[in-house]
MARDOBA-583437 format. One record per residue (C-alpha): residue number from 1; residue in three letters; x, y, z. Coordinates in pm, 1 decimal. Layout:
N
[rec NUM; "ALA"; [X; Y; Z]];
...
This chain:
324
[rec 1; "UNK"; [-1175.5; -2094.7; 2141.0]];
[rec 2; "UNK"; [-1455.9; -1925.4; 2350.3]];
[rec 3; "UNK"; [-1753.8; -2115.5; 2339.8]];
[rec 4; "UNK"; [-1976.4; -1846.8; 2241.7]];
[rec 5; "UNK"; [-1790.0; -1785.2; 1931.3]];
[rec 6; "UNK"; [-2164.4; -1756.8; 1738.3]];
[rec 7; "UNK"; [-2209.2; -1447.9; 1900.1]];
[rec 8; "UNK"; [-1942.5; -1279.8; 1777.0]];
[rec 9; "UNK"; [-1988.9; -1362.7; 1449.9]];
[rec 10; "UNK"; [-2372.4; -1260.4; 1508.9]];
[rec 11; "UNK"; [-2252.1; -914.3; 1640.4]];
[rec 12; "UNK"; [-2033.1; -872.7; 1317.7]];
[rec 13; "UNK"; [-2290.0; -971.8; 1068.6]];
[rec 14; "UNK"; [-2566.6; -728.9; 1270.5]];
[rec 15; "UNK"; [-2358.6; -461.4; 1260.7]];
[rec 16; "UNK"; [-2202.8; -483.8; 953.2]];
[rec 17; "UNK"; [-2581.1; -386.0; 797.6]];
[rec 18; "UNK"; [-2664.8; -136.9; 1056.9]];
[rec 19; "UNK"; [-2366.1; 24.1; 974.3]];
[rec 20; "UNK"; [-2399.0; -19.5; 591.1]];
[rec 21; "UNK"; [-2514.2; 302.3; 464.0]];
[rec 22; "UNK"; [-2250.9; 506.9; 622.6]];
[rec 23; "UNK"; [-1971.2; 370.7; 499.1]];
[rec 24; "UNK"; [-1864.5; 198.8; 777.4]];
[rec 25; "UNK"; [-2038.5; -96.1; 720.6]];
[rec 26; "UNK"; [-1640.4; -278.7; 746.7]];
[rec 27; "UNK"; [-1559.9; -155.4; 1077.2]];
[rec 28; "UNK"; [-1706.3; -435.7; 1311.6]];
[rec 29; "UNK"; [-1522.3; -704.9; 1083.5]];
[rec 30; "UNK"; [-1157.7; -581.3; 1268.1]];
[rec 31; "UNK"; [-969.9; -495.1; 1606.8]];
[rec 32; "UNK"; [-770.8; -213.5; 1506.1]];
[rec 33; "UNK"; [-412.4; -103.5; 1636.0]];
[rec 34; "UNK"; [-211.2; 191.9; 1491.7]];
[rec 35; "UNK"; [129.0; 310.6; 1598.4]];
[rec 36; "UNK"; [420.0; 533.4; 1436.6]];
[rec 37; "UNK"; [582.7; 402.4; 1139.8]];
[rec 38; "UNK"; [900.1; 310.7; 1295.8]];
[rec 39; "UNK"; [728.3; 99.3; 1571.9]];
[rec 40; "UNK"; [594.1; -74.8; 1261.2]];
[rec 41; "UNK"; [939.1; -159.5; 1144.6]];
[rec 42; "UNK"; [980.6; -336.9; 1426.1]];
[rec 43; "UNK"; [676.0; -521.3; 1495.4]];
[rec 44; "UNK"; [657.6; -649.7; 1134.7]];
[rec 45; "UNK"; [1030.3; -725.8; 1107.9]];
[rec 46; "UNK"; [981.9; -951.8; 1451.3]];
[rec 47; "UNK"; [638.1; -1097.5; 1359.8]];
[rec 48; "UNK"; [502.2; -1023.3; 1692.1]];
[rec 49; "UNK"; [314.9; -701.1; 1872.6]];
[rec 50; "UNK"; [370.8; -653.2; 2188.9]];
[rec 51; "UNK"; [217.2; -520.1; 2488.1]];
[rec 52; "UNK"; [381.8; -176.5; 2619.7]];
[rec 53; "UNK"; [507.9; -288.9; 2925.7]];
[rec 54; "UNK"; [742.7; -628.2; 2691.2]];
[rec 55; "UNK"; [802.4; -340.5; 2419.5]];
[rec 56; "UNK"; [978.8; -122.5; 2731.3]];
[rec 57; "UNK"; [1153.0; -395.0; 2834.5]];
[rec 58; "UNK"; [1293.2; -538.7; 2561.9]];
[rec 59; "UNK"; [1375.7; -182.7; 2449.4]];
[rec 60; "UNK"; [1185.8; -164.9; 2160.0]];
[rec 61; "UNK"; [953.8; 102.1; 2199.0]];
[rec 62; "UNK"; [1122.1; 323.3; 1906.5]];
[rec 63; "UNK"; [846.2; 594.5; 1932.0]];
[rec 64; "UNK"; [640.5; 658.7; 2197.5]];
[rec 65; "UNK"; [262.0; 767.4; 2068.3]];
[rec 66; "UNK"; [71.0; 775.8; 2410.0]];
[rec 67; "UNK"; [25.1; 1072.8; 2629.4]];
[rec 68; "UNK"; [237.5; 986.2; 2936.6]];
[rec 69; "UNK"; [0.0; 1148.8; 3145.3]];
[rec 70; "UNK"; [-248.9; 883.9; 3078.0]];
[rec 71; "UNK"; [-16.2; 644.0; 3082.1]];
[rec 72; "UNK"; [63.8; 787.6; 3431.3]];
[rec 73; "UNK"; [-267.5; 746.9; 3565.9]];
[rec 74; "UNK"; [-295.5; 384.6; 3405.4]];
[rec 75; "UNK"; [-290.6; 104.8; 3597.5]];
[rec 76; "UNK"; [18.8; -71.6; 3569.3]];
[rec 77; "UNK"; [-161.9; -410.8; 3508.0]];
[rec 78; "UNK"; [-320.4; -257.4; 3194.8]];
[rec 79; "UNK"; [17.3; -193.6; 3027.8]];
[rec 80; "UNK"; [18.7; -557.2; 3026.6]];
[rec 81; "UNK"; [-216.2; -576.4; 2717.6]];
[rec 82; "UNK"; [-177.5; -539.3; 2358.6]];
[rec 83; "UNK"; [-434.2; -305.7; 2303.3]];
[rec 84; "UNK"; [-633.8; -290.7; 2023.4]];
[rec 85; "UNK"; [-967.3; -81.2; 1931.9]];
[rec 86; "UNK"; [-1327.2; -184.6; 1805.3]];
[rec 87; "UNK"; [-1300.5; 123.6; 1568.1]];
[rec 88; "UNK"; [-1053.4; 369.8; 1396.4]];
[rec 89; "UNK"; [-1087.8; 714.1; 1429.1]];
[rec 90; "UNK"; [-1124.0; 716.8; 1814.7]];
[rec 91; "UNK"; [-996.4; 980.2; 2027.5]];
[rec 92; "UNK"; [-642.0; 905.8; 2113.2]];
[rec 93; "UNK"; [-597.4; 865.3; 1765.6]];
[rec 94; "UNK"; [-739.8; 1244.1; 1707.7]];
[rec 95; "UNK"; [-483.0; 1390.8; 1941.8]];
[rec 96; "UNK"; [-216.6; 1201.2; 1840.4]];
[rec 97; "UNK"; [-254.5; 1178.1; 1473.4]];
[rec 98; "UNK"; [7.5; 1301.5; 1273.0]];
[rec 99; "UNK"; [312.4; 1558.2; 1208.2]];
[rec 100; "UNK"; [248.0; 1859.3; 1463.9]];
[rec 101; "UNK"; [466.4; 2183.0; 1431.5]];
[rec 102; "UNK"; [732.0; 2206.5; 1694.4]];
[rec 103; "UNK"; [645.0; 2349.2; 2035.7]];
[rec 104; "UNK"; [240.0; 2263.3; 1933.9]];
[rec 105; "UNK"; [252.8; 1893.4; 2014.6]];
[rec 106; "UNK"; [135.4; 1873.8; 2339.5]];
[rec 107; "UNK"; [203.4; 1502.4; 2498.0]];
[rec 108; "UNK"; [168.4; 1193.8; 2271.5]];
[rec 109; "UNK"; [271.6; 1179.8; 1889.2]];
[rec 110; "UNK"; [237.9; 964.8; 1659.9]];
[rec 111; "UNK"; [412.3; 1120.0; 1287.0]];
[rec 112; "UNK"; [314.4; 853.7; 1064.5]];
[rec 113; "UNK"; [4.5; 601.9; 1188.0]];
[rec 114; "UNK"; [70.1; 256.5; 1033.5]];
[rec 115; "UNK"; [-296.2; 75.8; 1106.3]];
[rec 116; "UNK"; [-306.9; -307.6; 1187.2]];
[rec 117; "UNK"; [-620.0; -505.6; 1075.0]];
[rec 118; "UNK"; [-702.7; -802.6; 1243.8]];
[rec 119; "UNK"; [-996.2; -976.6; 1205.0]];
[rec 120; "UNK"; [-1180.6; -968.2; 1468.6]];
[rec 121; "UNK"; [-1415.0; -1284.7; 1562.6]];
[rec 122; "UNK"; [-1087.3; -1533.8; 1509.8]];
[rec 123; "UNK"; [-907.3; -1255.4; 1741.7]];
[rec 124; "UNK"; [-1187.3; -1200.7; 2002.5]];
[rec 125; "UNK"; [-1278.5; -1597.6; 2040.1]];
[rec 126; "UNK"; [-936.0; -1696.6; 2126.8]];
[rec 127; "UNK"; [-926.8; -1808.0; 2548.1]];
[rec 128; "UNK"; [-723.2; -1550.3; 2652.6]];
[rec 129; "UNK"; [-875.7; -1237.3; 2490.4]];
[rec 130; "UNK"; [-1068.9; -974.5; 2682.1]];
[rec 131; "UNK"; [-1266.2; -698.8; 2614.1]];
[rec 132; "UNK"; [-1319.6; -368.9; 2812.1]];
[rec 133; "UNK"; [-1695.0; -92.4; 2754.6]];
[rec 134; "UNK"; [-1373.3; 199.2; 2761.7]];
[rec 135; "UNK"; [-1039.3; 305.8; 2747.4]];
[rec 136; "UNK"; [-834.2; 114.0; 2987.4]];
[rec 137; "UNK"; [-654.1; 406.8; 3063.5]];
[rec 138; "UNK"; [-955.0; 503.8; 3281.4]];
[rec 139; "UNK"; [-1035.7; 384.5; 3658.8]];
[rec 140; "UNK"; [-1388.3; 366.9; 3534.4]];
[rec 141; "UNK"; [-1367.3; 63.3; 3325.2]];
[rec 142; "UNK"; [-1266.8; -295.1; 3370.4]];
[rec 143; "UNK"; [-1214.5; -606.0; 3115.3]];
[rec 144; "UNK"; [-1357.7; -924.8; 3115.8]];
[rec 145; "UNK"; [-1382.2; -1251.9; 2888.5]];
[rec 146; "UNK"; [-1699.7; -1341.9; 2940.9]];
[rec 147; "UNK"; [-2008.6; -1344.5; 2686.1]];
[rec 148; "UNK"; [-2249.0; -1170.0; 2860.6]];
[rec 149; "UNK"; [-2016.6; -841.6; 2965.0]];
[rec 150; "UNK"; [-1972.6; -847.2; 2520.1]];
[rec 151; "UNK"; [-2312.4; -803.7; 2553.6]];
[rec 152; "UNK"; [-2306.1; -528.7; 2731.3]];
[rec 153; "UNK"; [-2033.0; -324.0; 2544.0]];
[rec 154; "UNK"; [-2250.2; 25.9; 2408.4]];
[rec 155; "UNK"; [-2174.1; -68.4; 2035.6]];
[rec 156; "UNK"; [-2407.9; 216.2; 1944.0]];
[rec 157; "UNK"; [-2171.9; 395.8; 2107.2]];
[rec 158; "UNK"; [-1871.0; 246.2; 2020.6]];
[rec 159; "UNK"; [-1947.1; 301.1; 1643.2]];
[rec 160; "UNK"; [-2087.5; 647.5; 1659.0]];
[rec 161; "UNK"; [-1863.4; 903.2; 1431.7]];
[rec 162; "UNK"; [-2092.2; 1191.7; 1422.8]];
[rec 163; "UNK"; [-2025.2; 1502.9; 1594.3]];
[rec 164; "UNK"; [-2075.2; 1572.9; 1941.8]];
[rec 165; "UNK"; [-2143.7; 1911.2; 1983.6]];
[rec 166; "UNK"; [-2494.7; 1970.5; 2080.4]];
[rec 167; "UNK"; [-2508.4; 1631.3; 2280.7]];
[rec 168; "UNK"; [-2563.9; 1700.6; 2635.8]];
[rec 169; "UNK"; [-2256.8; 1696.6; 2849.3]];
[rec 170; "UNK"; [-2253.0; 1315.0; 3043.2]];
[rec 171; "UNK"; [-2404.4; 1198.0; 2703.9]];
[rec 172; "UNK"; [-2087.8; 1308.5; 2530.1]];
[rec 173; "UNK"; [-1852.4; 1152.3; 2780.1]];
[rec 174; "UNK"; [-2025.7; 802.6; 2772.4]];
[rec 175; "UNK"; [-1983.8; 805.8; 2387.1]];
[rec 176; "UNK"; [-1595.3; 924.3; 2397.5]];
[rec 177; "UNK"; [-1546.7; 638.4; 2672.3]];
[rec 178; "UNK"; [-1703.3; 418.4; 2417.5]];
[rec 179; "UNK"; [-1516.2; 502.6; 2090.3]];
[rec 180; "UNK"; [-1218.3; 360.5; 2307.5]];
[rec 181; "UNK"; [-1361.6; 20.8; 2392.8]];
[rec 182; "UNK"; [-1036.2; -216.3; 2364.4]];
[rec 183; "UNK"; [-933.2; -577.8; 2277.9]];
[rec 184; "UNK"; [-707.4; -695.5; 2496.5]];
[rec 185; "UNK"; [-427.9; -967.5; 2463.2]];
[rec 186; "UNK"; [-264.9; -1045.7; 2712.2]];
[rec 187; "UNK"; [143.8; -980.9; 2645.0]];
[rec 188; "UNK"; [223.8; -1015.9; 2269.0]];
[rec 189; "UNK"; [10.6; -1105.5; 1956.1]];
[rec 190; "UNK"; [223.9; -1290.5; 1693.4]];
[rec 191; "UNK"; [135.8; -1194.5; 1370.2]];
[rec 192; "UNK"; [-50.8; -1458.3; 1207.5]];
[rec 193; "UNK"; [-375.6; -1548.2; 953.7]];
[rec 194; "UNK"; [-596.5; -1297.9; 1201.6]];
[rec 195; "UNK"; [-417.8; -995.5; 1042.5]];
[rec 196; "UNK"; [-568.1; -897.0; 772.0]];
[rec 197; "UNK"; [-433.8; -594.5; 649.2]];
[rec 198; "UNK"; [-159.8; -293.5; 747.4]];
[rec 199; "UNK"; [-304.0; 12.5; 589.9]];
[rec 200; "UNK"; [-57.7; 365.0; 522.4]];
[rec 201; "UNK"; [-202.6; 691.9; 451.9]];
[rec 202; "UNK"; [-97.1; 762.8; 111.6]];
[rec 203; "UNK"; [159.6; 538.5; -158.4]];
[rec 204; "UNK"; [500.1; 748.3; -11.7]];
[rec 205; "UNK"; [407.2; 659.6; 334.9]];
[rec 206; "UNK"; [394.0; 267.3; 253.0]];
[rec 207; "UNK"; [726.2; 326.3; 24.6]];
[rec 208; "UNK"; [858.2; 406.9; 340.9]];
[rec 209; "UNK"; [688.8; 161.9; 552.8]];
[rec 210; "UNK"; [854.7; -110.2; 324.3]];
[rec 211; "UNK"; [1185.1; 58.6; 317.9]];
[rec 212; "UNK"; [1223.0; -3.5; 696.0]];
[rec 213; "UNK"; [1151.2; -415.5; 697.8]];
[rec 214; "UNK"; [1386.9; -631.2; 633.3]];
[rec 215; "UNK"; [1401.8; -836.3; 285.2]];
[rec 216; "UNK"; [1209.0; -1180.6; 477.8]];
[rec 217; "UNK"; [951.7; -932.4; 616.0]];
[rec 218; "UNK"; [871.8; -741.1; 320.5]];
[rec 219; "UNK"; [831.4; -1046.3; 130.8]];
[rec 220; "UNK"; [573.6; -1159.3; 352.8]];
[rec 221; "UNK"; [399.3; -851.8; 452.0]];
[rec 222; "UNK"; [364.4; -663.6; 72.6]];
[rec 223; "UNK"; [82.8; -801.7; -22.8]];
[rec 224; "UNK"; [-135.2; -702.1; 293.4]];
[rec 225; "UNK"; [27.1; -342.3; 307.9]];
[rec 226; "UNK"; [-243.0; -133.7; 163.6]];
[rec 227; "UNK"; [-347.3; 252.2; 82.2]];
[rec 228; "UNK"; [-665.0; 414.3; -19.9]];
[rec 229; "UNK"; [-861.6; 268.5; 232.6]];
[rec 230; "UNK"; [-1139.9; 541.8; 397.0]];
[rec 231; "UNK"; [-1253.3; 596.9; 722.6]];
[rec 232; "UNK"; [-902.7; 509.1; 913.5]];
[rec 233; "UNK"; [-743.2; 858.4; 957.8]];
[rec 234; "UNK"; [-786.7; 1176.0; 1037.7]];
[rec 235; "UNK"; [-569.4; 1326.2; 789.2]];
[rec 236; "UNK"; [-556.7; 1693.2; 938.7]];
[rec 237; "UNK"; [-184.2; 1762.4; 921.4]];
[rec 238; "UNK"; [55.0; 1772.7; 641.8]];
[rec 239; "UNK"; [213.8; 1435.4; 530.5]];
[rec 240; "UNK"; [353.1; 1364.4; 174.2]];
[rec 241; "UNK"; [157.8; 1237.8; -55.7]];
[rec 242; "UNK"; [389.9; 1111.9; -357.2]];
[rec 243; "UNK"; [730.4; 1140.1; -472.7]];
[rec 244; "UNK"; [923.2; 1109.1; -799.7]];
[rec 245; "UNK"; [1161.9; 1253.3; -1009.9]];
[rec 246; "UNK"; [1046.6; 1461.6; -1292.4]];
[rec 247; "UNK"; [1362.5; 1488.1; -1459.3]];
[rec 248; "UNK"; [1761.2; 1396.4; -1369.2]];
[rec 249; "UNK"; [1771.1; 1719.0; -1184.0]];
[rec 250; "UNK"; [1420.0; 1746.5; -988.0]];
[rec 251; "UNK"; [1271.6; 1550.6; -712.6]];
[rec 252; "UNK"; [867.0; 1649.3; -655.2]];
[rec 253; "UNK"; [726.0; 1614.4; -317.0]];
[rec 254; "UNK"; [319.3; 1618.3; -307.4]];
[rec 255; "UNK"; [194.1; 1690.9; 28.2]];
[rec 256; "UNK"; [-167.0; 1562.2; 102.8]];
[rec 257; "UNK"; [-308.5; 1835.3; 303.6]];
[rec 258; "UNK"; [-81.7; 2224.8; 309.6]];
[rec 259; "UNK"; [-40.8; 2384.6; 666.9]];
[rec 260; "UNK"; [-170.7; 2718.6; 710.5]];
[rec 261; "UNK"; [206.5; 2833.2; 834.2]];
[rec 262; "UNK"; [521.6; 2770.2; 757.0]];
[rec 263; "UNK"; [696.4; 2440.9; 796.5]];
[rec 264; "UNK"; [1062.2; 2291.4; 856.4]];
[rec 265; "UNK"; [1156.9; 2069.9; 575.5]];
[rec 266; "UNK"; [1495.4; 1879.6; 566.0]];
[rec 267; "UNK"; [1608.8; 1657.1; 209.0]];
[rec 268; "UNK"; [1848.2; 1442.9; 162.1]];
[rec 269; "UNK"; [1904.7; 1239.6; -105.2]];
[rec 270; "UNK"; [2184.7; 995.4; -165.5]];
[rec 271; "UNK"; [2245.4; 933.4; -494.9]];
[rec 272; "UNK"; [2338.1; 511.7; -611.0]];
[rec 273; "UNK"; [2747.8; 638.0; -657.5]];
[rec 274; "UNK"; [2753.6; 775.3; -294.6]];
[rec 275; "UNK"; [2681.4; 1150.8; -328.2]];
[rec 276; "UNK"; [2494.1; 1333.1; -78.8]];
[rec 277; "UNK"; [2239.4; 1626.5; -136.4]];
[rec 278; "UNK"; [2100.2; 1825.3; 134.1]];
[rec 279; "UNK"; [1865.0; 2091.3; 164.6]];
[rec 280; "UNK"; [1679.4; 2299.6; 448.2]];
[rec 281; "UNK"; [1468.0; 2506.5; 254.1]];
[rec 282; "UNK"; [1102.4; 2549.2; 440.3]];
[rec 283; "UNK"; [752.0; 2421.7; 295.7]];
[rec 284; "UNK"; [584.2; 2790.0; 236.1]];
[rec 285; "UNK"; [210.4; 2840.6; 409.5]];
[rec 286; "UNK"; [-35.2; 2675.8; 245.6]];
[rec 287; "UNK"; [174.6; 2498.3; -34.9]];
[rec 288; "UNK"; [116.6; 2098.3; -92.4]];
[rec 289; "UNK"; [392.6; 2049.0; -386.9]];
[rec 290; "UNK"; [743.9; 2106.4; -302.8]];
[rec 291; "UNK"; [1059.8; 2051.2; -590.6]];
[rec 292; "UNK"; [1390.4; 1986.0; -486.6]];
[rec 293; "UNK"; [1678.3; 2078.2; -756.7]];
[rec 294; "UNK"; [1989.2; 1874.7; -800.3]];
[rec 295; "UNK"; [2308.5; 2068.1; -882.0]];
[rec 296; "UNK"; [2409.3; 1760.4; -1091.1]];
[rec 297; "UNK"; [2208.7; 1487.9; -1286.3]];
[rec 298; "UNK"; [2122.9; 1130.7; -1118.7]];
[rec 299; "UNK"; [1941.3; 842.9; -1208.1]];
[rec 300; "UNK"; [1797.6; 705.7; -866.2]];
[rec 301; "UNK"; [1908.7; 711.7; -513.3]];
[rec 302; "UNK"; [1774.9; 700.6; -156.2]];
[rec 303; "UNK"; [1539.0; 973.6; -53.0]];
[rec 304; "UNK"; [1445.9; 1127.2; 327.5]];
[rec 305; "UNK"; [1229.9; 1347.5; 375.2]];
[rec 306; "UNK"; [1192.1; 1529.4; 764.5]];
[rec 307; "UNK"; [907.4; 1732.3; 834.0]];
[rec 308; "UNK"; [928.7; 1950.3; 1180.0]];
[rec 309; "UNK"; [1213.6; 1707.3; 1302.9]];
[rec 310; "UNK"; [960.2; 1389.5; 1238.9]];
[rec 311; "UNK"; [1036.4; 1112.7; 926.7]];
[rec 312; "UNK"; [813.4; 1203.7; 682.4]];
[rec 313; "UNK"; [914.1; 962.7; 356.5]];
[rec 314; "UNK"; [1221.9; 740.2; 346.1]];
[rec 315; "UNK"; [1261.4; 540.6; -2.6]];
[rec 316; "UNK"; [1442.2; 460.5; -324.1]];
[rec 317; "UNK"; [1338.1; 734.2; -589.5]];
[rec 318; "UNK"; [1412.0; 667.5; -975.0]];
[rec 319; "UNK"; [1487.6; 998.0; -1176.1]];
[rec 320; "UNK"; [1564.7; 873.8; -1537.3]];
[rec 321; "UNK"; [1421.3; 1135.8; -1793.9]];
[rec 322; "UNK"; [1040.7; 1093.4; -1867.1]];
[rec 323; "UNK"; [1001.4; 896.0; -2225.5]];
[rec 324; "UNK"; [769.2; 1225.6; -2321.3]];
C-alpha cells in the first residue's frame, strides 16, 4: 500500500463535489476498463484481466478493440499493462464504440462495450500501480508511481466532457491527451473486492453478457452486472435494446438507437426440442423494432441475434402466450 494513500482518497472526495452538478460527480470514485463482450466472457469466466501482451500469448484475445496502428506505434513495454482509464467516455472509446456498418469501420472495434468498475483509491494505492498524464499509446507521455507526478496529472483535464470545438488548437490536444490518462497494472489484475461493478448498455446486452460465463462465474458476477447507469457510453450506433416473445409465433427485437441506412440482420433461434429458425431479412432505415415470425409455435429457446456480421444479443427467450 502506497504511503500516500490520503491523497488519493483526498483527490476522490475533491473531485467528487467539483464534479457534482454535472452528473459526473461518480467518475473519480473508479478506474475504468471496457472491452467487447466476448473478451468479457473470458476475463470474468477466468477471474483475472490481463494485460494485452499475456492476453496474446495465452491466446485469449477473442476480439481485438484497439486500432493496430496505435498499437503499432506503442511501445512494446506499454502492452505490458492492464490499462485502465480515469474516465469513461474518452476518445478511443468514441472511435471504437459500437456496431459499425461493414466497409465503415475503419481500424479498432469494439461491438458490444462491457465496462469494468474498479474502485479506484484501493486500486491506485496498491505498490505496483502506476499512473500516466496520457494515453500510453503516445511517445509523449510516461508513467510513474510516485505521489507527486499524481499531483501533477491535469484532472481538469482529464474530467472535461464538454465540446471542443471552439478551443484553440494545442488547447484541444492537451485535453484529448488528458481524457486518456491511464492506470496501469503491471501484467494481470485478478478480479477481486476492488471491482465494483460491470455495467452493459441496455438489459439484452447483459442477457447476453451472462449467457457467455460459465454457471461458477455467473453466480458470482450477477449481482455486480448492471444497466441503466449514465455517462459510460456513447450510444451512437444501433444495438438491441430488449427482446421477448409476444406470442408462440413472434420474437420482438427493440433496437436502442435506428441507423439512418439499411442494416444486415441475421436470427436464429433454436427452439428447447432442437429446431432451428433462421432468417436474413435486413433492419429497414431508420426502424428501432424488428419482429421475427415463427412458421410454427414454441415456448422458449435460444436466441442470436447478428448485426453487420458482429453478435448483437445471444440468450434464452421465453414465448408462452401473454396471460392478457
Amino acid at each position: 500500500m502506497k504511503s500516500w494513500a490520503a491523497d488519493v482518497r483526498a483527490h476522490v472526495a475533491t473531485w467528487t463535489v467539483r464534479l457534482k452538478k454535472t452528473g459526473r460527480g461518480w467518475w473519480p470514485r473508479f478506474a475504468y476498463h471496457f472491452t467487447d463482450v466476448q473478451n468479457a466472457w473470458r476475463i470474468l469466466n477466468s477471474g483475472v484481466l490481463l494485460s494485452r501482451a499475456e492476453a496474446i500469448a495465452a491466446g485469449q484475445m477473442v476480439n481485438d478493440n484497439a486500432d493496430p496502428r496505435v498499437i503499432g506505434q506503442t511501445d512494446p513495454d506499454h502492452l505490458r499493462f492492464v490499462r485502465l482509464f480515469f474516465r469513461p467516455r474518452t476518445p478511443t472509446q468514441y472511435h471504437v464504440e459500437g456496431i459499425k456498418r461493414r466497409g465503415r469501420r475503419g481500424t479498432g472495434h469494439c461491438p458490444m462495450p462491457v465496462f469494468f468498475l474498479f474502485d479506484l483509491v484501493d486500486l491506485i494505492c496498491r505498490d505496483d500501480v502506476c499512473f500516466s498524464r496520457g494515453t500510453m499509446a503516445s511517445v509523449r507521455h510516461g508513467y510513474s508511481d510516485r505521489r507527486e507526478y499524481f499531483r501533477s496529472i491535469p484532472f481538469a483535464d482529464v474530467y472535461h466532457d464538454e465540446g471542443l470545438g471552439i478551443i484553440e488548437t494545442v488547447r484541444k490536444r492537451d485535453i484529448i491527451q488528458a481524457r486518456q490518462a491511464e492506470v496501469l497494472v503491471p501484467r494481470r489484475l485478478p478480479l477481486g473486492s476492488e471491482l465494483k461493478a460491470i455495467c452493459c448498455r441496455s438489459q439484452a446486452e447483459r442477457v447476453t453478457l451472462l449467457n457467455g460465463l460459465s454457471r461458477e462465474a455467473r453466480q458470482k458476477w450477477r449481482k455486480r452486472i448492471r444497466t441503466g447507469v449514465d455517462g459510460l457510453f456513447f450510444r451512437f450506433h444501433p444495438y438491441v435494446l430488449s427482446v421477448s416473445g409476444t406470442d408462440r409465433h413472434t420474437v420482438a427485437a427493440e433496437f436502442g438507437r435506428s441507423s439512418l441506412q439499411e442494416l444486415e440482420v441475421e436470427f436464429e433461434f433454436v427452439s428447447e426440442d432442437g429446431r432451428r429458425y433462421r432468417s436474413d431479412a435486413p433492419l429497414p432505415a431508420r426502424t428501432d423494432r424488428k419482429l421475427y415470425r415463427l412458421p410454427r409455435p414454441e415456448s422458449a429457446g435460444l436466441l442470436k441475434l447478428s448485426v453487420e456480421g458482429c453478435l448483437a444479443f445471444r440468450g434464452h427467450v421465453i414465448l408462452e402466450d401473454l396471460p392478457f
